[in-house]
C-alpha positions, -999 to +999 in steps of 0.1 A: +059-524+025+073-512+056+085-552+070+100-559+031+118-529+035+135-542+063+139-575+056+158-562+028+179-546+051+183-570+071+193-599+045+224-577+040+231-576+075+229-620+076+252-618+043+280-597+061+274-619+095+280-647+075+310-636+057+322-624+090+321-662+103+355-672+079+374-641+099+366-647+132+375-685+126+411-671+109+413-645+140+408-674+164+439-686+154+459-656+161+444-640+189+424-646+220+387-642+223+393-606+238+418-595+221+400-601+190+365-586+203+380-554+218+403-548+184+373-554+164+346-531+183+372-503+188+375-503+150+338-502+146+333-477+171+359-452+153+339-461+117+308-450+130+318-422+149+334-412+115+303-410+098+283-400+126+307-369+122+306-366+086+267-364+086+268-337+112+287-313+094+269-325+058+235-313+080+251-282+096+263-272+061+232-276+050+210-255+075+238-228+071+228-227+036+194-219+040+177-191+018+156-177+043+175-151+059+173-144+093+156-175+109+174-205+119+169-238+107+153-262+120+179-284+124+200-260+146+175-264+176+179-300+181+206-313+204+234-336+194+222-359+218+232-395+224+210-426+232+235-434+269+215-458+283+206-477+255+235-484+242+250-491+273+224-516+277+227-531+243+265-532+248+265-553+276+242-574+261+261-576+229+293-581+247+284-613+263+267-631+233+301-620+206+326-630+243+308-668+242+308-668+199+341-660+200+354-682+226+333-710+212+343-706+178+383-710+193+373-743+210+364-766+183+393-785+171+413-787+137+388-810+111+358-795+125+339-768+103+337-743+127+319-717+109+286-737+097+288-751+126+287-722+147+267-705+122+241-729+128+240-729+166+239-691+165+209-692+144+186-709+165+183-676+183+153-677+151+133-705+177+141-679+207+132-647+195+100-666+180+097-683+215+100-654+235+075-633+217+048-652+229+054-656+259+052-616+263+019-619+249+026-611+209+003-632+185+020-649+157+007-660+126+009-696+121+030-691+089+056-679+110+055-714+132+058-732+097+087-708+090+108-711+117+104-748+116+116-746+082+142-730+087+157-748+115+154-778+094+175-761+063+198-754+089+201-787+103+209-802+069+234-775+060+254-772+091+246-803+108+246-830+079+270-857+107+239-856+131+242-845+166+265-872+177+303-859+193+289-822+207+315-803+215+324-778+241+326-747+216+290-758+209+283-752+240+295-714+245+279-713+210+244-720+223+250-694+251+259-667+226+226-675+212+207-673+239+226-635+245+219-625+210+181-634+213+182-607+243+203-588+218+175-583+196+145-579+216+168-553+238+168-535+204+130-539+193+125-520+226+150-489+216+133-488+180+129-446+183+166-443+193+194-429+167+200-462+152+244-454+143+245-428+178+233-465+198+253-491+180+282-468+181+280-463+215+275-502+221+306-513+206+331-485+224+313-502+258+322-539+242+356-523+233+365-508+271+351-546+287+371-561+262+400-542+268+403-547+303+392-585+305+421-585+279+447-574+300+440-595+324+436-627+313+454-631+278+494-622+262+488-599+239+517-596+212+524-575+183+529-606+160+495-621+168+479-587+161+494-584+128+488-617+117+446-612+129+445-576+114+427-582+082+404-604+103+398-577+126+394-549+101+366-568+083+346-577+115+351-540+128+342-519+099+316-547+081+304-572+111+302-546+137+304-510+123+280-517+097+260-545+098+251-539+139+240-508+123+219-523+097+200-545+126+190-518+143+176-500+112+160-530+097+145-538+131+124-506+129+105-514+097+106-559+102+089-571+138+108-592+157+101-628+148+106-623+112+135-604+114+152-630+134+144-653+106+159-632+083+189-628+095+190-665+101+199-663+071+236-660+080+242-694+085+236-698+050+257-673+041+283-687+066+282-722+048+283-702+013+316-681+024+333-714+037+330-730+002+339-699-016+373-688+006+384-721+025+376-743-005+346-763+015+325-785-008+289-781-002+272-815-006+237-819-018+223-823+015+239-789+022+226-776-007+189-785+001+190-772+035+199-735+020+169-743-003+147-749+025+161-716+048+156-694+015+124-709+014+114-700+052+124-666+049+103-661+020+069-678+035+077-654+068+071-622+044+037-636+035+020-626+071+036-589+070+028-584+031-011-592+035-005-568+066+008-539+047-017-547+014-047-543+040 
């Protein structure tokens, strides 16, 4: 049960992605791209280091209180050591694929739904992921082919329901924060035995110091636009980045690769379902089947891993 397990995990992670689409449109509008991604990664950084802290003493206080007198815990001998390289790795990784989602995401003019629409462009990092595990020699059950085209059909019909004329250029930085956050998550599947909050906290202070300094550099940062983006940027830090990065990287241990891309896929759906909800977007049936049809892909990529786990 090890792959439903995190899929679970991982369908809360696509829900707060999705969510997360609504304020980085509304923080588009106040900030620039770095501004907004060093604001938002510092604030995730400082929430995980938090509770990175919190569970260190909550352990330490427990091995103190250990009823066998005289011999230390076990607990006590390991080092409080940090996964450096990986997430410096997975920081500079995940700094370029949220730098070209942002920036995209600020291109696309007024009348355009820019989060379905990026939502959906994002998502076909589901075909990449799928893609790219072949080609370094992982088999794939044929389910999974059905799946994925499944679900980039459900997608097509929520987020795309115009067609394909009139791309714009935000769809194009879009498509390039894909193809980052397809070597996002295979980066990941390959630090599966690292400390899971240690690694994502120490990816987002990385995307924080870039940030920072591609900030000062190339955009007017004033106190009004900060103020004005703040909720925006406390959601994304504390939910998008503080916890759901963390969720990814603990659902990815249980879920393999291709289906966990599929899952959280899923936050294109969510994306869509977060527009109509806050901004007041109407979904139209067409919309309405394509979120059918992704539900439906995510489920038929569970059926490989279940008869798996029941052998």
């Amino acid at each position: 049960m090890s792959n439903i397990k995190g899929s679970l995990i991982l369908l809360l992670t696509a829900l707060i992605w999705g969510t997360a689409f609504v304020a980085q449109t509304s923080g588009a509008e106040a900030v620039g791209t770095f501004t907004f991604n060093a604001f938002r990664s510092f604030v995730g950084a400082a929430f995980l280091a938090v509770v990175i802290i919190i569970n260190k003493s909550r352990n330490s206080r427990k091995n103190n209180e250990s009823p066998v007198s005289g011999i230390r815990a076990s607990g006590d001998s390991i080092p409080f050591t940090w996964p450096l390289g990986a997430g410096i790795i997975c920081g500079i990784v995940l700094f370029a694929a949220m730098t070209f989602q942002q920036y995209g995401i600020g291109l696309y003019p007024e009348g355009v739904a820019a989060s379905g629409r990026s939502g959906f462009i994002t998502a076909t990092y589901v075909v990449m992921v799928s893609v790219a595990s072949m080609l370094m020699g992982k088999k794939q059950h044929w389910l999974i082919g059905v799946s994925v085209a499944g679900c980039i059909a459900g997608m097509y019909l929520l987020c795309m329901s115009g067609g394909v004329a009139g791309i714009y250029l935000g769809d194009v930085f879009e498509f390039l924060g894909a193809v980052c956050f397809t070597v996002h998550i295979m980066v990941i599947d390959k630090f599966s035995n690292a400390d899971s909050m240690k690694m994502s906290c120490i990816q987002f202070l990385v995307i924080g110091i870039i940030s920072a300094f591609a900030m000062m550099f190339t955009e007017d940062v004033t106190f009004a636009g900060i103020r004005a983006a703040l909720i925006p940027i406390l959601y994304a830090g504390v939910m998008s980045s503080g916890i759901a990065y963390t969720l990814q990287m603990v659902g990815q241990k249980y879920a393999q690769p291709s289906v966990a891309s599929i899952v959280m896929s899923l936050e294109s759906v969510f994306a869509a379902l977060a527009g109509w909800v806050i901004l007041g977007e109407i979904l139209k049936p067409r919309e309405l089947a394509g979120c059918a049809l992704v539900f439906a892909a995510v489920i038929l990529a569970q059926i490989p891993g279940m008869r798996k786990d029941k052998t």
